[in-house]
Structures are given as structure tokens and as C-alpha cells.
N, C-alpha and C positions, 0 to 999 in steps of 0.2 A: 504494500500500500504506500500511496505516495506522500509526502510530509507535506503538512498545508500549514502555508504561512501565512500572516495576516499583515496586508497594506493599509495603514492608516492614512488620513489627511494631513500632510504634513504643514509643519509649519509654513505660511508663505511669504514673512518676512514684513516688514511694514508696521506690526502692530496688528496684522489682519488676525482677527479669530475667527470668521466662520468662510465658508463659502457654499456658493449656488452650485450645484450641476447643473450642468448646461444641456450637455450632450454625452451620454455613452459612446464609446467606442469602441467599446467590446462585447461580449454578451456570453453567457455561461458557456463551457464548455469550449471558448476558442481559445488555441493555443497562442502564446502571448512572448516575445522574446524581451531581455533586460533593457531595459528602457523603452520599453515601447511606449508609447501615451496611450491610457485607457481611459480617461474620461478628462472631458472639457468640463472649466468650471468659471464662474463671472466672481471675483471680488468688488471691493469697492474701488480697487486698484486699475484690473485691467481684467481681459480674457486670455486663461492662460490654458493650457494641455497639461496635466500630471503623468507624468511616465514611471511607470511602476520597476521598479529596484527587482523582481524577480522573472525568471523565465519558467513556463509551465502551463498549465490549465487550469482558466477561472474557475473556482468551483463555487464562487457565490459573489452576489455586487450588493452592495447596502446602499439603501435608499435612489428614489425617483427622480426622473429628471424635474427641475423646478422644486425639488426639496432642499433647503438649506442647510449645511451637517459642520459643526464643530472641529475645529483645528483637534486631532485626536482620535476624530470619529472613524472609523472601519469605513474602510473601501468598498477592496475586493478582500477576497481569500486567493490564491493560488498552489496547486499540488505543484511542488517539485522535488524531483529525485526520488530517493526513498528512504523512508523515518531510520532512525539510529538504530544500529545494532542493542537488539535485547531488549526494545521497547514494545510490548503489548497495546499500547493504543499511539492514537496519533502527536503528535508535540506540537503546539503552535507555539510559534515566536514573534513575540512581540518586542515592541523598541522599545529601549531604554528612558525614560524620563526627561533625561538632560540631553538625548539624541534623537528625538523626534522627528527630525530633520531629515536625519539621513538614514535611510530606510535600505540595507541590505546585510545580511550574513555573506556568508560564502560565495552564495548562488548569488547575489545583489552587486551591483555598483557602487553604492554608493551617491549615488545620482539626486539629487530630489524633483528639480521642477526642469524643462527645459529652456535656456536663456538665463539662469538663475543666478548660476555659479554654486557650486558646494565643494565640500571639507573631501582634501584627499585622498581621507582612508575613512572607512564608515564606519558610524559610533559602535562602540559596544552596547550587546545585545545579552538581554537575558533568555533562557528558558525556562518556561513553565509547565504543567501540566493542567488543561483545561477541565474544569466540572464535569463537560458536558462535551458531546463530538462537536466536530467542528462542521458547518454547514455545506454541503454536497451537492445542493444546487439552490436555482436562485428562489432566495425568501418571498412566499407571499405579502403584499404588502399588510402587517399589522392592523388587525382589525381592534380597535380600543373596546375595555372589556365595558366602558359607561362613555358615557356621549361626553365631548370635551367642553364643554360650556358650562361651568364650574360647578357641577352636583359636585356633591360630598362624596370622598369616595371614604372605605369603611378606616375604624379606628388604627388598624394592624398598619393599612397604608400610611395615616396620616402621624403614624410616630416615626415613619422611615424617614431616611433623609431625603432630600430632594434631589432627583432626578437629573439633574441640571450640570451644564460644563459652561455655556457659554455666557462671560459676564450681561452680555448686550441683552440677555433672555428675561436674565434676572431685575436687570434694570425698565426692562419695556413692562414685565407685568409687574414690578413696583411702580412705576410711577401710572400705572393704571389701577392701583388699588386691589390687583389679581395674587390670590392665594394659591401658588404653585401648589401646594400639595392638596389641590383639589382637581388637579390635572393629571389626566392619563397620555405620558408619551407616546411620540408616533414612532420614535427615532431606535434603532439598532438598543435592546433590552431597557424598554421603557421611556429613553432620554427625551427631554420635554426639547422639544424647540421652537424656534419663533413663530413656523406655521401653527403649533398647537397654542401657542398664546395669542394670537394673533385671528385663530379660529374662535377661543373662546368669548374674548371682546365682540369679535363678532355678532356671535351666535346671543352673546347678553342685549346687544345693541336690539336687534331685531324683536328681542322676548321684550323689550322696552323696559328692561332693569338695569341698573348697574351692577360692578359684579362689585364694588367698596360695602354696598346694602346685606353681602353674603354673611351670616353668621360663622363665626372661627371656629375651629372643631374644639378649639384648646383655650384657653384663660390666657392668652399669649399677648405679650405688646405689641399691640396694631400698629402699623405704619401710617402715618399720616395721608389722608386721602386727597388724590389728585383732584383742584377743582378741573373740571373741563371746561377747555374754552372753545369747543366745539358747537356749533348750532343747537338749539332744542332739538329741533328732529332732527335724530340724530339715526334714524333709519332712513331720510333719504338722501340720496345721491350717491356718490361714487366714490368709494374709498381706495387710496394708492397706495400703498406702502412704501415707506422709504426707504429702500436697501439698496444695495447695489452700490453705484455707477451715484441715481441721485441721493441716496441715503448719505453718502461718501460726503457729497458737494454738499449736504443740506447741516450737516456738522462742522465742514468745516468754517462755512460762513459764516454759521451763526456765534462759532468759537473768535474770530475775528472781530465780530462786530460787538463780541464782551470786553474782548482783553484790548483791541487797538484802537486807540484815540485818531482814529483819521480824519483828515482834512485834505478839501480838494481845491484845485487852482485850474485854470483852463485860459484857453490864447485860442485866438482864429490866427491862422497864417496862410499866407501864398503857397500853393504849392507847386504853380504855375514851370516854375525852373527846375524842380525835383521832377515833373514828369516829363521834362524835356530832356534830363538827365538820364532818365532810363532811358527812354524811345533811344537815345544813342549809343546805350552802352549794348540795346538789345539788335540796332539795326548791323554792329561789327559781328556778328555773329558767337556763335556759341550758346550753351543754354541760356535761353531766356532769363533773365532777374527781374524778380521779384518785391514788387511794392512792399512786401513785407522785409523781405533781404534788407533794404535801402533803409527803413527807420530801423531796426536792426542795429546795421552797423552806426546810424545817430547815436542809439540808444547807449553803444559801450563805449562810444567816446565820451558822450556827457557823462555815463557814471564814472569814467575815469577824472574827470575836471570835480563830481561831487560824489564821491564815494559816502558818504554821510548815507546814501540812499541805497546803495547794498550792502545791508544790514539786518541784523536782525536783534530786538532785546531779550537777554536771558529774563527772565522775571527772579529768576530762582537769587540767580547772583546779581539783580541788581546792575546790572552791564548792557552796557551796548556791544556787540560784537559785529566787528567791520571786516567783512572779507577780502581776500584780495584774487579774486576770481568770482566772474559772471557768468551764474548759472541761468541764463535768458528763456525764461516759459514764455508760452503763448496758446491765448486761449484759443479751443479748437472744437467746435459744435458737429458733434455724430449724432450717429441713429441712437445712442448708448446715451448721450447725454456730454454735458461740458467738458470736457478733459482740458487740460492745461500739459504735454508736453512739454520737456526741456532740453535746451540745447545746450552743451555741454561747451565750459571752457569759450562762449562765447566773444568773451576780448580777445581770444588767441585767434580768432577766424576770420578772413577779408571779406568783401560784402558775395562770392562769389561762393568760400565755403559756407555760409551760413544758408544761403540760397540752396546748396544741396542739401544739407542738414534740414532744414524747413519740409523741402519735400519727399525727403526720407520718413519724416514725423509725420508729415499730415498722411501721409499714404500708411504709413502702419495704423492710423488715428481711424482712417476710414476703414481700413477692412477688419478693425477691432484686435489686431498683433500687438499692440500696445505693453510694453513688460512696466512692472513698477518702477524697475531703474530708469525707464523715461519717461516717466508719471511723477517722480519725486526728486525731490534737493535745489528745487530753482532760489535765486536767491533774488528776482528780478521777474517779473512781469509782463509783456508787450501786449495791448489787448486790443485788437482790429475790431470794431465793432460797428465799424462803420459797412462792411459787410453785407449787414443787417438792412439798411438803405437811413441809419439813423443819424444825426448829426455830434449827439453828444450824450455824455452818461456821469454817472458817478460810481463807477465800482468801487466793487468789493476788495480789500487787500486779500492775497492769497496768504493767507496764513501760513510760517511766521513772518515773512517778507515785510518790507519798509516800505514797500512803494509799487506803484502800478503808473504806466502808461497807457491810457489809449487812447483812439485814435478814430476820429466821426470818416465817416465817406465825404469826397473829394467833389465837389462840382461845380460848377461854375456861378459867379458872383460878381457884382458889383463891386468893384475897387479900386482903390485909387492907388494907383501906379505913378512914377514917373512924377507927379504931379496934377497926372490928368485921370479921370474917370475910365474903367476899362473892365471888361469880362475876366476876371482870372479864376485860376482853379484854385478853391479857397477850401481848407479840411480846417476844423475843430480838435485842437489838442485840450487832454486833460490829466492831470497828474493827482491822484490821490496816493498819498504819502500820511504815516505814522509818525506824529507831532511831538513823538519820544525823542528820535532820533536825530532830528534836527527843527529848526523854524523856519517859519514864512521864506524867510531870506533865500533860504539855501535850495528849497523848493522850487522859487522863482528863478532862479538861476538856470536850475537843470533847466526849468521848459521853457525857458526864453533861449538856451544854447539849445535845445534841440528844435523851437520853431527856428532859431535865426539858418540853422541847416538847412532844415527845409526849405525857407526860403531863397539860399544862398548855398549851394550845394560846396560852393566851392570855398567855404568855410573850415569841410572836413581836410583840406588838403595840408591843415595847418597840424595834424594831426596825426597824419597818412605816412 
């Protein structure tokens, strides 16, 4: 008989604790080589493929596509080889604590995610011997032994502990007033997860009670109940959840708009001579450059003239810390929702590398190949929003960032040139910047050296 090993969700780095299945890529009983990728998953990060550390046959896959499952949680299972000399039943091995990560024995890589990077030689690994055999083909989906919409379940259950791995779980049915251990998990041996909290709410909303009104099984100190600022009726319309992709964005902004005191500044400028500047640099041939490339490269010259503004404040220590390298994001609207790619080392790029770099990003942006390492560490901003067909905005700082640029759409205008009255192609700059890290002054500076660019292309040559 052959040894069945168990692949957990491994860590995926970030901070991430849960993630979506997306897509299977395998299905019971196909043979499966080391590293292969078996199932596509969405974080709040990006979409990535998990490739599985052992080579063999699936002998079971946990949980649905569209179910959300716990950094930790059970995969697949896989038979490989065959069990140890002198052992009577089968051995599953499981990863060690502090190596969750890296997911192989003998038969394994070592490997965790594809695009990732991992540890040379794979953690060590314990073995165990399981209560119970290990599962031989694929599980029906868990039928709950009481409806999830918070009946009581009996006393034996409500003195167990709770079910529970992921903090995010704990926290949604607290601040909803919800008594997990009136919940019956959907998840690989009972485990509660956000769909069954998220059903319960549900299922309370529609019965037209709240679940805070439930009586405690126990004399226990009740948590403070969440008022809701949600509509009276609170049965109709349409409920989203916010996970993923927007759940991601809807934390981080709101984390932003706690902790950083920002303020915004804005300038109309000419941009009449910057799109004369491209049209020429594009009619010598070679790949095209791009409007974005071109304030781009404004953008790393002005943070070099005010570095004040790639920055970020510690809170902890009380510090500003100024870097000396521009990690230049740019916001980037998919079918997925906002991302913010980053372009790496920015100052070090002319405006022709940053132009491939751009379309290197936005093309992995669009077909959702996105890894975290180009999802995070920007230290800098650039936000095109003009896109949009709009003239101007006040964004959001990206959290922990000092500053944002962006930038309204371009069109023709009233202006006075020369002296005289004339059509020019006039765009909208705006600067919102974190009022920790420097004043008025030094704000103004930056966006008046990056419209005088704009205006005046041949301002950058002094720099060049």
C-alpha cells in the first residue's frame, strides 16, 4: 500500500491567512508529478497556482471551488511510494509548525508556490500516526448535522473549543455579535469558516432577527454588541462581501485614512510641449512611449530634488524613514478590481526602461499573473486617472506611503500662451501627500517641479 501524504495551504507570505480556490487542476485519482500546480487560488494579493511538493496519486482534494480555506488547511492527500518497513497501517506526514512553508520529505522539493522563491532544503518534518485512515477518494461535501444560522447546538458541543484557525473569522463574527460555538463547520473536521459565518448572518438577516438577541449557552462575558449601520431593511438588496482582491483595497484604505493626516495640493498645466515630446520621440522609431513612461520619469526626478516625499513614518519608533530608492506603483483597474503594481528601483530606469517595465505590469495586471512581489513594497504612487475621462480627484494614500501623484486626462483648453489666448492641451495635477512628513512648502515644490516639466520638457535635461 502506498504512503499518503498530506499537502497543506501553505503559507503565502504577505500577512495572507486565508485563501479562495479558484480552480482545481486536478481531480482524484490523476497522477501528479513534484511541483506540478494543483489548484489555482485568489488572495487578497494576486492569483497564484500552488504546486504540490509531492509526486503520486490524488487520493482526496478538501474543499470547493469558491470555498475559502485557512493558511494550514488540507489540500490534497497524495499516495507515494510505499509506507515504511514494519508498519501495519498507513503514516501521514504532516509539516512541521515553524515549516509550513515548505512542504516536502524525501519525495518533495521543497518548493512552495510558483514565482515565490523558497528555502533551499525543506523544513523538517514530523511523523505521526493518524486516529483514523486516511481518505481514498474525494470527500462528499459535509453535510452540517443543524442548519448554520445560529441554533444552539447541544451542551457536549458548546464546552468544546472553537472550531476556528482563521483570525479574520473570529473577528467578522465578533464584530457581528455571532457566537461561534453555535456554529457547525463546513471546513475539513468541522472548521468554521467565513462562508459559514457569513451564511449565518445571512440566514439571521432574512428570519428578520439579529443573531446579538441569541441567548449564551453559558453565564459567559458577552462581547459588546455591534450597533449596525446598515439600512432597517436589512433583507433587501444585495449583499457583497468583501474579500479578495476588494476586501484587500477596502482595508487598506480605510487603514490610511485612520492613521495619515493627508492633504492635497493641485496645479492645471500645459501639456501642450510634453505631447509634442512624445509624438517625436515615438515618430524615431522603436517601441512606442508611453504617457505614463514620461511622468514616470518626472516623477523620480522630482522625488530626487524632495525626497521628504518617499517616505514613510514608523509610528512605533516615532521616525520618519527616508529611503533612498523609488519603488514607483501605479494604479491599474482589472476585471479583479484596483491593483496598484510596482516598478522596481524606479530612479535607476531611463524613461524607455520604465516604459517596458509598465507594460510588462499592466499585461500581467490584465491576465491576473500578478505575484505579491509586484503587488507590494512601493514607496511612491503615480495614479493616471485621468483614464477615467475625469479631470481631477483627491486620492487615497496607499498605505504606508507619503504621497500620491495623479494625474486628470489631457484636453484641450483655453490658455494663455505667449501672451496671447490659444487652445492648449491643458491636464490637472494633484498631489496628496502625508502632512507628517513634511509641509505645505515642500509639497508645493514637488508639483510645481513636476508641472514646470510638463510644461517645459526640457527642464528634465538638467537632470538627465
Amino acid at each position: 500500500m502506498a504512503q499518503v501524504l498530506e499537502f497543506k495551504l501553505p503559507d503565502l507570505g504577505e500577512g495572507l491567512t486565508e485563501a479562495e480556490i479558484v480552480r482545481w487542476l486536478v481531480e482524484v485519482g490523476d497522477v501528479v508529478a513534484v511541483d506540478q500546480p494543483v489548484v489555482e487560488v485568489e488572495t487578497a494579493k494576486a492569483m497564484v497556482e500552488v504546486p504540490c511538493p509531492y509526486g503520486g496519486v490524488v487520493t482526496a482534494r478538501f474543499g470547493e471551488e469558491g470555498m475559502e480555506l485557512p493558511v494550514g488547511a488540507p489540500l490534497i492527500t497524495v499516495a507515494v511510494g510505499a509506507p515504511a518497513s514494519g508498519s501495519s497501517m498507513e503514516a501521514v506526514e504532516v509539516p512541521d509548525p515553524q515549516g509550513a512553508t515548505a512542504a516536502a520529505s524525501s519525495q518533495g522539493s521543497g518548493n512552495v508556490l510558483v514565482g515565490y522563491g523558497t528555502s533551499e532544503a525543506p523544513a523538517r518534518r514530523r511523523r505521526v500516526r493518524p486516529d483514523r485512515p486516511a481518505p481514498t477518494s474525494m470527500p462528499p461535501a459535509p453535510a452540517p448535522a443543524e442548519p448554520r444560522d445560529g441554533r444552539a447546538r447541544t451542551a457536549e458541543q458548546a464546552d468544546g473549543p472553537v472550531a476556528v484557525i482563521s483570525p479574520l473569522v473570529r473577528r467578522l463574527a465578533r464584530e457581528n455579535g455571532l457566537d461561534l460555538r453555535e456554529l457547525t463547520g463546513s471546513g475539513p473536521d468541522g472548521l468554521i469558516l467565513r462562508a459559514d459565518v457569513e451564511y449565518a448572518l445571512r440566514a439571521a438577516a432574512v428570519q428578520g432577527r439579529t443573531t446579538t438577541a441569541a441567548p449564551a449557552p453559558h453565564p459567559r462575558v458577552a462581547a459588546q454588541p455591534t450597533v449596525s449601520t446598515a439600512p432597517a431593511a436589512v433583507s433587501a438588496g444585495t449583499r457583497v462581501p468583501l474579500k479578495g482582491v476588494r476586501g484587500a483595497v477596502a482595508d487598506k484604505l480605510s487603514r490610511s485614512r485612520r492613521e495619515i493626516p493627508d492633504a492635497t495640493c493641485w496645479v492645471d498645466a500645459d501639456a501642450t510641449e510634453l505631447m509634442r515630446a512624445r509624438t517625436a520621440m515615438n515618430a524615431a522609431g522603436g517601441p512606442k512611449i508611453s504617457l505614463l513612461a514620461l511622468l514616470a520619469r518626472i516623477c523620480t526626478a522630482a522625488l530626487a530634488r524632495f525626497p521628504e516625499l518617499n517616505s514613510f513614518v514608523d509610528q512605533e519608533a516615532r521616525e520618519i524613514v527616508r529611503l533612498d530608492h523609488v519603488h514607483l506603483g501605479f494604479a491599474a483597474q482589472t476585471e479583479r478590481g484596483l491593483v496598484v503594481p510596482v516598478v522596481r528601483d524606479a530612479q535607476a530606469r531611463d524613461t524607455e526602461g520604465l516604459n517596458a517595465e509598465f507594460a510588462r505590469l499592466t499585461e500581467s495586471a490584465r491576465t491576473g499573473t500578478l505575484t505579491p512581489g509586484d503587488l507590494t513594497g512601493g514607496t511612491f504612487t503615480l495614479n493616471n486617472y485621468g483614464v477615467f475621462g475625469v479631470d481631477g480627484s483627491t486620492p487615497i494614500i496607499n498605505h504606508p506611503e507619503a504621497a500620491m501623484l495623479g494625474v486628470g486626462r489631457i484636453i484641450p483648453k483655453p490658455w494663455v500662451h505667449g501672451g496671447e489666448l490659444a487652445v492648449r492641451q491643458v491636464v490637472q495635477l494633484s498631489l496628496t501627500f502625508d502632512h507628517r512628513v513634511c509641509d505645505g512648502g515642500t509639497a508645493g515644490g514637488f508639483l510645481r517641479y513636476v508641472a514646470d516639466c510638463v510644461e517645459q520638457p526640457a527642464v528634465l535635461l538638467r537632470t538627465l
